[in-house]
Structures are given as structure tokens and as C-alpha cells.
N, CA, C and O atoms as a GROMACS GRO file, in nm:
protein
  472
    1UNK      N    1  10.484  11.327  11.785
    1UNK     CA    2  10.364  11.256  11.825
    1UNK      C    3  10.318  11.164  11.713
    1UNK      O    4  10.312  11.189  11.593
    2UNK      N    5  10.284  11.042  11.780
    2UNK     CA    6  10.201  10.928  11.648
    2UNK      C    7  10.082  10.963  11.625
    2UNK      O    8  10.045  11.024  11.726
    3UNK      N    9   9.988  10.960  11.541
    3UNK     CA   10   9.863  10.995  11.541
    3UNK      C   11   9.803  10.837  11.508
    3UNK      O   12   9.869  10.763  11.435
    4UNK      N   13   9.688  10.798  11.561
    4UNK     CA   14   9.639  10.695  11.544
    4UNK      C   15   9.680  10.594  11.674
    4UNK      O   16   9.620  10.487  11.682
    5UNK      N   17   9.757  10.620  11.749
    5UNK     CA   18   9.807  10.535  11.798
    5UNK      C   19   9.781  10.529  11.938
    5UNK      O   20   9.704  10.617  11.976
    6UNK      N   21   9.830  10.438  12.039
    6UNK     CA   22   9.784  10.484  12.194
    6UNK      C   23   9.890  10.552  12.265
    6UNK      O   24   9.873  10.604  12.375
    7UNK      N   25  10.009  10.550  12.197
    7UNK     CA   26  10.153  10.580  12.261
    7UNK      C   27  10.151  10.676  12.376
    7UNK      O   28  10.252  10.659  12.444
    8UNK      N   29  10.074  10.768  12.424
    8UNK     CA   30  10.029  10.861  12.498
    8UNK      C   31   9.976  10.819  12.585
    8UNK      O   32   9.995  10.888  12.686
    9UNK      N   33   9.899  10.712  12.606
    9UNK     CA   34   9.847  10.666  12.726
    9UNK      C   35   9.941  10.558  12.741
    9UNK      O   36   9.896  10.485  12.829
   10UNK      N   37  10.043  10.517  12.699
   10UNK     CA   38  10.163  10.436  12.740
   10UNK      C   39  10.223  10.453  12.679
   10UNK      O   40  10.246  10.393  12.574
   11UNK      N   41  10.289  10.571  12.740
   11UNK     CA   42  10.458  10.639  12.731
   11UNK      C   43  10.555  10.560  12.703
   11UNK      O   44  10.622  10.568  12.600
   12UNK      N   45  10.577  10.441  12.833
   12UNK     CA   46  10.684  10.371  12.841
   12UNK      C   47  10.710  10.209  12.755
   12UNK      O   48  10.793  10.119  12.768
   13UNK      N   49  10.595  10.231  12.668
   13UNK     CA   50  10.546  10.118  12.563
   13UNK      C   51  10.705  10.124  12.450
   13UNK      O   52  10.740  10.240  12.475
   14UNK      N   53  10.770  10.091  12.389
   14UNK     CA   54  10.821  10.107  12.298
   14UNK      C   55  10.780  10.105  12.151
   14UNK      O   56  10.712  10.020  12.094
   15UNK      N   57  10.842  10.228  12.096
   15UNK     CA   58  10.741  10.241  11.956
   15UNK      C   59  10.726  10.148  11.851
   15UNK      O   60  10.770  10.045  11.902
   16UNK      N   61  10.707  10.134  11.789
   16UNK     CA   62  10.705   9.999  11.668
   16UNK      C   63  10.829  10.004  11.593
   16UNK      O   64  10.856  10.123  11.575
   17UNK      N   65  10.922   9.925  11.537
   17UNK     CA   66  11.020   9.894  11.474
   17UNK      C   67  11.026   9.988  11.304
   17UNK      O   68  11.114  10.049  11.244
   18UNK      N   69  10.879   9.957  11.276
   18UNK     CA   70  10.887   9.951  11.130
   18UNK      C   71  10.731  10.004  11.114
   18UNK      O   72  10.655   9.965  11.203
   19UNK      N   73  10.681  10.078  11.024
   19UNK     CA   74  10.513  10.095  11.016
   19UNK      C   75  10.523  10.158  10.895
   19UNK      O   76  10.624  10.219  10.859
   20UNK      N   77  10.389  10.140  10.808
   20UNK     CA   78  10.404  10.225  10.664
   20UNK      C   79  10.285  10.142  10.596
   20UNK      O   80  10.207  10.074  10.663
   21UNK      N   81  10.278  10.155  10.444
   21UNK     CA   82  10.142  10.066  10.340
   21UNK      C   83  10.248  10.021  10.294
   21UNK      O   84  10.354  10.073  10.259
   22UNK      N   85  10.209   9.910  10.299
   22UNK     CA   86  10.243   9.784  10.177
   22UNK      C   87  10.156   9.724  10.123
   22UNK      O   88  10.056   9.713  10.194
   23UNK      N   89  10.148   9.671  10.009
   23UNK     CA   90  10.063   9.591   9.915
   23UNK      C   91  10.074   9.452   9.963
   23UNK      O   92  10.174   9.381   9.947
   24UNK      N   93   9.914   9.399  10.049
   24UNK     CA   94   9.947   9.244  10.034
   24UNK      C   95   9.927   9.163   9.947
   24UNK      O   96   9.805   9.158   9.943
   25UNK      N   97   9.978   9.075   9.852
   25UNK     CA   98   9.912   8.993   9.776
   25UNK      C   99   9.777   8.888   9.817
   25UNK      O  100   9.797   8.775   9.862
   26UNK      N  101   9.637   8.946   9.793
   26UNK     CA  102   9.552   8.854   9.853
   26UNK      C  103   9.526   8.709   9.727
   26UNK      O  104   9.523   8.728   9.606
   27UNK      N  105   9.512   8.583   9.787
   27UNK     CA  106   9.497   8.478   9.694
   27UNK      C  107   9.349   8.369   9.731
   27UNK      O  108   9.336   8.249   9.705
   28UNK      N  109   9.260   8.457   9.794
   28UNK     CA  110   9.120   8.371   9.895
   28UNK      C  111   9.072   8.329   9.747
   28UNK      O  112   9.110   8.368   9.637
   29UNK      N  113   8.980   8.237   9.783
   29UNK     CA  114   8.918   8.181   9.706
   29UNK      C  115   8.817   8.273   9.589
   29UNK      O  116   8.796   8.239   9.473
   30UNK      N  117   8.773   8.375   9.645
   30UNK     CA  118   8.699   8.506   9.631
   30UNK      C  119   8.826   8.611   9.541
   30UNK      O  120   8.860   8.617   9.422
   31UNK      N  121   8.850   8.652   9.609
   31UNK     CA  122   8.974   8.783   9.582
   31UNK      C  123   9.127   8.768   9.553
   31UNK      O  124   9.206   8.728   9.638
   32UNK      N  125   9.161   8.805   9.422
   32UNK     CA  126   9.289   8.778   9.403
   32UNK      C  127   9.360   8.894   9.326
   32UNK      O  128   9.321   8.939   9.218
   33UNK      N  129   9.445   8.928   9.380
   33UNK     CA  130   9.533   9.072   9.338
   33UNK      C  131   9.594   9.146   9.507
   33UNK      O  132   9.611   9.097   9.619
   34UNK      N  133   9.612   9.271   9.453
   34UNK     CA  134   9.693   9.369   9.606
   34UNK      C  135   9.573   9.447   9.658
   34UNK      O  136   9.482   9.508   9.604
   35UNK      N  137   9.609   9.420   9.791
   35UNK     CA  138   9.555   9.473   9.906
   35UNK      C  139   9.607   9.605   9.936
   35UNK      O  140   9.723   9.597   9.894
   36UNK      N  141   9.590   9.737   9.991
   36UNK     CA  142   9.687   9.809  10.064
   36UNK      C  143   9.648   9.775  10.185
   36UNK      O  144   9.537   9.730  10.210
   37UNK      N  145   9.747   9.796  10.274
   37UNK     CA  146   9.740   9.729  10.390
   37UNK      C  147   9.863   9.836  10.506
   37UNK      O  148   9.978   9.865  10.474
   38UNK      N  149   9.783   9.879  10.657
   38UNK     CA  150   9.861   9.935  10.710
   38UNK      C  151   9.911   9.825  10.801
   38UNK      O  152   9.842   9.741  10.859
   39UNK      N  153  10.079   9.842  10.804
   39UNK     CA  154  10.128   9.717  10.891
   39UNK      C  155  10.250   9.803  11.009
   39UNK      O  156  10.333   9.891  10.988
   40UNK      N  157  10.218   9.744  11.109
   40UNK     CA  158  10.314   9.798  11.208
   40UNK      C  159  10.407   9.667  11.259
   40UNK      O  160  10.348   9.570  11.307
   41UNK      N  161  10.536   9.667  11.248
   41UNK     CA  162  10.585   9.568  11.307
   41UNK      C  163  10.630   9.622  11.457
   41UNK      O  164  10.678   9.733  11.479
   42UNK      N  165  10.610   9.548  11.528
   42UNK     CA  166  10.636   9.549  11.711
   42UNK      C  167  10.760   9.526  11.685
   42UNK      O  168  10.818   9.485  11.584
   43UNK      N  169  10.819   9.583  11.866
   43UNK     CA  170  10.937   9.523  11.888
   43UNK      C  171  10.924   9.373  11.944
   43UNK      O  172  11.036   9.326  11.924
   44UNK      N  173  10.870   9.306  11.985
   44UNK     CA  174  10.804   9.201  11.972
   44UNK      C  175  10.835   9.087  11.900
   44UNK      O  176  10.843   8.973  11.946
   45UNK      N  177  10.858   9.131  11.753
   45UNK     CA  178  10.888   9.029  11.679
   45UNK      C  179  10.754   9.013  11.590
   45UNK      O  180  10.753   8.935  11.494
   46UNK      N  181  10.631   9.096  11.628
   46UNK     CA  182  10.488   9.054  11.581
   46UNK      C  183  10.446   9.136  11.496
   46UNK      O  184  10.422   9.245  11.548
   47UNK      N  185  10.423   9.132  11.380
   47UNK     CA  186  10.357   9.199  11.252
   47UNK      C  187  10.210   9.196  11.266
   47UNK      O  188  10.143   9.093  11.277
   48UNK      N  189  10.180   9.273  11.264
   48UNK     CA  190  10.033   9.363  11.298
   48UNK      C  191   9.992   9.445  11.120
   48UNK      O  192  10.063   9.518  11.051
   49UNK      N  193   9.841   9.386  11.093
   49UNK     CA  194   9.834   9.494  11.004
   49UNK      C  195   9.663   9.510  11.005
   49UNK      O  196   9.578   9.430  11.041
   50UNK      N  197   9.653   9.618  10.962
   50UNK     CA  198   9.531   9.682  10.925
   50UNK      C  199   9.460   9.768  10.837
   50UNK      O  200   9.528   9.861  10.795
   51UNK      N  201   9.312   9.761  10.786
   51UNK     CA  202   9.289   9.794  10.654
   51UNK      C  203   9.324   9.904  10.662
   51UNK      O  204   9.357   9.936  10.548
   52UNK      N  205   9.344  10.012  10.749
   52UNK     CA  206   9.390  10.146  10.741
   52UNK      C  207   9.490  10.221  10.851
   52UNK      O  208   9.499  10.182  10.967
   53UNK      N  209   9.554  10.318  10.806
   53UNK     CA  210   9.640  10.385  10.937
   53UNK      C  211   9.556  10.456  11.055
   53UNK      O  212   9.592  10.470  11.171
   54UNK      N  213   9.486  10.480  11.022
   54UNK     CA  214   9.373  10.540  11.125
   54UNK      C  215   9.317  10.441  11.192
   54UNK      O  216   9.247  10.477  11.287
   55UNK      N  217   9.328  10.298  11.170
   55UNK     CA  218   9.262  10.162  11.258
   55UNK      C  219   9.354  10.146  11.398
   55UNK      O  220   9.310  10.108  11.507
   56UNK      N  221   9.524  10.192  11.361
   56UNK     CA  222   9.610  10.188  11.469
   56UNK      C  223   9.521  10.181  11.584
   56UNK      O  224   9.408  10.229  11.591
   57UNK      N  225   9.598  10.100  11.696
   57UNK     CA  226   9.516  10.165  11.777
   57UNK      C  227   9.339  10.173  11.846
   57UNK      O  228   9.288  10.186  11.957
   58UNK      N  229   9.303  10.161  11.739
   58UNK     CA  230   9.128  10.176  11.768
   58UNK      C  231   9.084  10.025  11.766
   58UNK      O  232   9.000   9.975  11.841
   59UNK      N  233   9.163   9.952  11.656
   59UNK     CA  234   9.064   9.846  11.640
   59UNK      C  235   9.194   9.714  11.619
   59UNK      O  236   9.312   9.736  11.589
   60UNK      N  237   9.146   9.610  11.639
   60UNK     CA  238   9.179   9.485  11.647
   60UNK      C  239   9.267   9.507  11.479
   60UNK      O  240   9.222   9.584  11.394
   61UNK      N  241   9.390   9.426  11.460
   61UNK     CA  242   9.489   9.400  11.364
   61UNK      C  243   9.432   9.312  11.305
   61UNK      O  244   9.394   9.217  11.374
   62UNK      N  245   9.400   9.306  11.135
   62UNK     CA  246   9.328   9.212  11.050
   62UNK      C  247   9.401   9.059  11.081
   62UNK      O  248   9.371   8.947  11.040
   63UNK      N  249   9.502   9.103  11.165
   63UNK     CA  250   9.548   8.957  11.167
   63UNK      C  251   9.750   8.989  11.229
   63UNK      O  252   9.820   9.080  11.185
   64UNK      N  253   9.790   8.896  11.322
   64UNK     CA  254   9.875   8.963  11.355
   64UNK      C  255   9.980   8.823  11.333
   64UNK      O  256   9.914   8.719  11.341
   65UNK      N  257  10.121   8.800  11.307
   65UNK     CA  258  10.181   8.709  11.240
   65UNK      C  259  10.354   8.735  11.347
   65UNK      O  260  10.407   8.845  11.365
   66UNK      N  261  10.404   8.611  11.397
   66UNK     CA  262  10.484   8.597  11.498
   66UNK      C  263  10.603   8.579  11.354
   66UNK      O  264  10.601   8.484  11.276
   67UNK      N  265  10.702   8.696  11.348
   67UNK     CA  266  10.808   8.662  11.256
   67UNK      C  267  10.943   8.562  11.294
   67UNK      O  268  11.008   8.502  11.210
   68UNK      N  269  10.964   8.560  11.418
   68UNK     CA  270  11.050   8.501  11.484
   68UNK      C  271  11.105   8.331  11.387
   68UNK      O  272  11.022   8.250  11.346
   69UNK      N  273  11.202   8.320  11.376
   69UNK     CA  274  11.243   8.189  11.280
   69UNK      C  275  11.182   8.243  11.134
   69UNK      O  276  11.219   8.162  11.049
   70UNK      N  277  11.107   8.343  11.077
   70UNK     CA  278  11.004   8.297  10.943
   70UNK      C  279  11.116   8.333  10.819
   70UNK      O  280  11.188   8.433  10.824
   71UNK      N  281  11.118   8.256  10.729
   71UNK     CA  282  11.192   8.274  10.620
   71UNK      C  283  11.151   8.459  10.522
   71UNK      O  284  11.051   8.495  10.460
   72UNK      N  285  11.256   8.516  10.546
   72UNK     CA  286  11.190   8.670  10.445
   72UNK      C  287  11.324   8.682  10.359
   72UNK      O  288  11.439   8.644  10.379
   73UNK      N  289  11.257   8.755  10.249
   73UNK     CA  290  11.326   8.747  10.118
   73UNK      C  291  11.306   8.854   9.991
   73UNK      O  292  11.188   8.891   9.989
   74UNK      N  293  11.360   8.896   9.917
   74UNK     CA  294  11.325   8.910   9.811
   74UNK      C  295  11.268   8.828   9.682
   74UNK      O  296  11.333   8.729   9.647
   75UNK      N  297  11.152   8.862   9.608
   75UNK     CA  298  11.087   8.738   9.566
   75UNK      C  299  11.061   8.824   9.419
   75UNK      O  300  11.012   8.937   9.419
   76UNK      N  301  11.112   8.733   9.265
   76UNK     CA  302  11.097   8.781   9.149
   76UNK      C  303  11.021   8.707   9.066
   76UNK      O  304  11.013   8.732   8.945
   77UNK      N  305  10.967   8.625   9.114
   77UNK     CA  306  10.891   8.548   9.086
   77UNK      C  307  10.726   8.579   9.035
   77UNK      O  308  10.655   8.512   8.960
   78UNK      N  309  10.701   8.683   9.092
   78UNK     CA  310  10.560   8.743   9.058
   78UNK      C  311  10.566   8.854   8.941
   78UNK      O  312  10.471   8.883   8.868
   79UNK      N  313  10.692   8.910   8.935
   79UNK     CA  314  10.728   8.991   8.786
   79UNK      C  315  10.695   9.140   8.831
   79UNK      O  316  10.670   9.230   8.751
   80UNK      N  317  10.696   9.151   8.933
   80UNK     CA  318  10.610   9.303   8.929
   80UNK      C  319  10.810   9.332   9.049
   80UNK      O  320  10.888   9.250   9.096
   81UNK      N  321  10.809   9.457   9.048
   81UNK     CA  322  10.925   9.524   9.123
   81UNK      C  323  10.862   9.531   9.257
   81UNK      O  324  10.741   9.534   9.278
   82UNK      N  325  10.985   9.536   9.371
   82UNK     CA  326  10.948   9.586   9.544
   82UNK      C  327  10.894   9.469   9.580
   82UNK      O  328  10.811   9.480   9.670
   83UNK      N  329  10.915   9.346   9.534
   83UNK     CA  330  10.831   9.250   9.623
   83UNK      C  331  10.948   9.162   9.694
   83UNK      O  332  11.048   9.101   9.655
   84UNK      N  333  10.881   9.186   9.817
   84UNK     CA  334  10.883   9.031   9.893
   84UNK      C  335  10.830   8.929   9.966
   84UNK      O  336  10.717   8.966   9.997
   85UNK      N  337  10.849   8.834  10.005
   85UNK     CA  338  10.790   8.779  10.086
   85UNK      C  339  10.845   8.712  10.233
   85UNK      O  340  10.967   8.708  10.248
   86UNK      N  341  10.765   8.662  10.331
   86UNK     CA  342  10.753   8.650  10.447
   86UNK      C  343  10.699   8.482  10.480
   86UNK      O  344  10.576   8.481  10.466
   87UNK      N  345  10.750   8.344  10.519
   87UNK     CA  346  10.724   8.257  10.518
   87UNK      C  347  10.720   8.221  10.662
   87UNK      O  348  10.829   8.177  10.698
   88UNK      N  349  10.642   8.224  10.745
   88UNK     CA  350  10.600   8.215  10.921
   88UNK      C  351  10.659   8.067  10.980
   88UNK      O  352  10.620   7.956  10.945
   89UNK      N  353  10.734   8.088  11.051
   89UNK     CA  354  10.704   7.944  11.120
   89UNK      C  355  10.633   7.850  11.120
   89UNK      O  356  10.677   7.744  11.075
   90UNK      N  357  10.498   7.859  11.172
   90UNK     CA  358  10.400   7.868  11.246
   90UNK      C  359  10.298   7.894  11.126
   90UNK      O  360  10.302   8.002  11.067
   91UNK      N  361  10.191   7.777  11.084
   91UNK     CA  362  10.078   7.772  11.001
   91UNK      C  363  10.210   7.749  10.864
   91UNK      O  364  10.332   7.736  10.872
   92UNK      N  365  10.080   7.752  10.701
   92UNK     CA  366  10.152   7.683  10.625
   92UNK      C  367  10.110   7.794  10.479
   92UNK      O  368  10.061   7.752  10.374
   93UNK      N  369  10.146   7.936  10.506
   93UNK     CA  370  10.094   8.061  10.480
   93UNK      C  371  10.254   8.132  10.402
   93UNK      O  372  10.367   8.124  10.450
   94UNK      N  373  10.213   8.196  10.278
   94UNK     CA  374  10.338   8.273  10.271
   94UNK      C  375  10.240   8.398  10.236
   94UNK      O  376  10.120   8.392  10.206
   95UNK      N  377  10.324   8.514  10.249
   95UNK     CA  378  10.275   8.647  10.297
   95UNK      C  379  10.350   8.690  10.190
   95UNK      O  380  10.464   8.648  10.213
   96UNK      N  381  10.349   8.761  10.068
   96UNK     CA  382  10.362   8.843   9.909
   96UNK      C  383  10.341   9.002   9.963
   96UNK      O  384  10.228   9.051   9.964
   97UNK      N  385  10.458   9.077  10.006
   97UNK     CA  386  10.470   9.218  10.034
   97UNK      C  387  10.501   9.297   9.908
   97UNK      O  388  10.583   9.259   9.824
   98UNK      N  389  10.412   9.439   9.895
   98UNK     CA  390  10.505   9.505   9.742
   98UNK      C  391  10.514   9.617   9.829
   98UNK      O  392  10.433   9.646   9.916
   99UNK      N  393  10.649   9.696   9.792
   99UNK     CA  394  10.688   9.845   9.903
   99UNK      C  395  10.686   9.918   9.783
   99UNK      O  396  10.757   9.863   9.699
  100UNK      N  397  10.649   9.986   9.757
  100UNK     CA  398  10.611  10.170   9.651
  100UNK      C  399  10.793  10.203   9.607
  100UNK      O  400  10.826  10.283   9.519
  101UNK      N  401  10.887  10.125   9.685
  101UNK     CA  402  11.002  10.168   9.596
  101UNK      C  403  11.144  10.016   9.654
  101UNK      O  404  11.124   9.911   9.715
  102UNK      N  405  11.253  10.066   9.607
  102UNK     CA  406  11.369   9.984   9.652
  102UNK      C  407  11.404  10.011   9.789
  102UNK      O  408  11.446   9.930   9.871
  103UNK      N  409  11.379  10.146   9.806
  103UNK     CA  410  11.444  10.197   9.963
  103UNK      C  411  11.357  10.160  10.049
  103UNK      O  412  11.385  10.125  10.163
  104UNK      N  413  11.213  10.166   9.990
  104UNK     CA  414  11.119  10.097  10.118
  104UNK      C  415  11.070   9.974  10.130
  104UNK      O  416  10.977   9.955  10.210
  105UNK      N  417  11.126   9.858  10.049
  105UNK     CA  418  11.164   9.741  10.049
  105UNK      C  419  11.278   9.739  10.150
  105UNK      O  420  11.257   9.694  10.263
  106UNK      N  421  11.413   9.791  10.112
  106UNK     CA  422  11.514   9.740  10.218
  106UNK      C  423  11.445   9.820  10.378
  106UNK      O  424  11.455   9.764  10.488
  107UNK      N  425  11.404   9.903  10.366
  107UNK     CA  426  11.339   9.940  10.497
  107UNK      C  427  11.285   9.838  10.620
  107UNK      O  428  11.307   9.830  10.741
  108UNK      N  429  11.196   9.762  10.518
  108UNK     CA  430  11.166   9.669  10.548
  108UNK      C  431  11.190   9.539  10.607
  108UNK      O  432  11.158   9.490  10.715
  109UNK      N  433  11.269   9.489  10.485
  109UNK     CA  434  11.342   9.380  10.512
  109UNK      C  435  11.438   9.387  10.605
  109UNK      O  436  11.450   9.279  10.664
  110UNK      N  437  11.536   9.501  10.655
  110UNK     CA  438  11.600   9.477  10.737
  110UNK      C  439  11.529   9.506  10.864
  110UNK      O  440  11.599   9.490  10.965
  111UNK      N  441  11.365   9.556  10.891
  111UNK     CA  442  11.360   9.576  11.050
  111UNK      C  443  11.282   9.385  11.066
  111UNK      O  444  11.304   9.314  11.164
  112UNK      N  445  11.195   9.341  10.945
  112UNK     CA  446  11.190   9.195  10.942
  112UNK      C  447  11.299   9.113  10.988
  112UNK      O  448  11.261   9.012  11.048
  113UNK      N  449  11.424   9.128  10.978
  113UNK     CA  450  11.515   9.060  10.950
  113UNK      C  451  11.566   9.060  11.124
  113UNK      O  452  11.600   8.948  11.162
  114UNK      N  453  11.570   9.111  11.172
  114UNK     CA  454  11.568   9.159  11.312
  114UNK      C  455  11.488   9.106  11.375
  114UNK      O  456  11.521   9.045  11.477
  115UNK      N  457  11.355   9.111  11.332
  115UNK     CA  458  11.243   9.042  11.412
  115UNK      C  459  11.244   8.903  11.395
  115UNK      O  460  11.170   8.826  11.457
  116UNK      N  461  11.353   8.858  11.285
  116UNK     CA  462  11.290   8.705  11.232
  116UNK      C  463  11.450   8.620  11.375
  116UNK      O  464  11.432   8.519  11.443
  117UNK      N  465  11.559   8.690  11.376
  117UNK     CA  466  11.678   8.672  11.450
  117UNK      C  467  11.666   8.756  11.592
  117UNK      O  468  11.765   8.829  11.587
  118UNK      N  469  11.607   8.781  11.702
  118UNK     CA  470  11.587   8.840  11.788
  118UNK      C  471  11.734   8.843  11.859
  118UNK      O  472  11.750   8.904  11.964
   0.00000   0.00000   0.00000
């Protein structure tokens, strides 16, 4: 069973690809450093995330991002380990992911990588 989630009141929904915390790099005019951030990628192709795992479900996705065509990568450029990034089609936005290790980086990147090549 998922907890947080609606999967129960639609059984025949398919489960999400990929879900877990990742660190977003925020860069607003206001706030600059890592976010934790709960993100579920759909089968869909659509990256969904929210300030918490318990939001699943209950509440609207801080923002939800169509991966389909988007450039994803490993990125060493920021100096810190586990990062990558995510470059969208669509708007003129790059997205700075950090995963807590190497294995949950490639975790990652390969269910992205799927979503970006349908």
C-alpha cells in the first residue's frame, strides 16, 4: 500500500515511475540554496513535486514539469556530488536535482530518461 496517495480509490491508475526527496536547487530572487522537495514522476512523462510526502495526493504539485524531449544529465558544475539536472522543452528553466547518493541519482536518471524518450 502507498500511503499519501489516492491509489485506492483508483486501482486501475498506474503507479508512478519514480518517487523519493531530492534537493532542488532554488535561485528566486529571494531564496538561494536546496530545497527538499517530494517529487513523483508519472507514467505520463510529468514530474510532479511537492513540499512534502504527505502532500501526495491531498494537495496540488508545487509545480508539475512535461519531461518529454527535456535535456537530463549529470551536472559537475555546481561542485557538490549527486547532482543533476533537467532542461524542459517547454519555458526557458533548468531544474538542479541533488539525490542523497550515486545509486539514487542513477535511479533517477534512468526513470527521467524514459520519460524524456517515451
Amino acid at each position: 500500500m502507498v500511503v499519501g496517495s489516492d491509489i485506492s480509490r483508483y486501482p486501475n491508475t498506474p503507479r508512478p515511475t519514480c518517487r523519493g526527496y531530492l534537493h532542488k536547487r532554488t535561485q528566486s530572487a529571494i531564496l538561494k540554496g536546496w530545497r527538499k522537495r517530494w517529487f513523483v514522476l508519472k507514467h505520463n512523462g510529468q514530474l510532479h513535486y511537492y513540499k512534502h510526502k504527505k502532500d501526495e495526493g491531498k494537495c496540488r504539485p508545487l509545480e508539475v514539469t512535461k519531461l518529454e524531449g527535456a535535456e537530463i544529465g549529470v551536472d559537475t558544475s555546481l561542485g557538490k556530488p549527486f547532482v543533476f539536472k533537467c532542461i524542459p522543452q517547454t519555458g526557458n528553466r533548468i531544474f538542479y536535482f541533488c539525490a542523497t547518493s550515486n545509486q539514487e541519482m542513477k535511479r533517477w536518471l534512468e526513470a527521467m530518461e524514459k520519460a524524456v524518450h517515451p
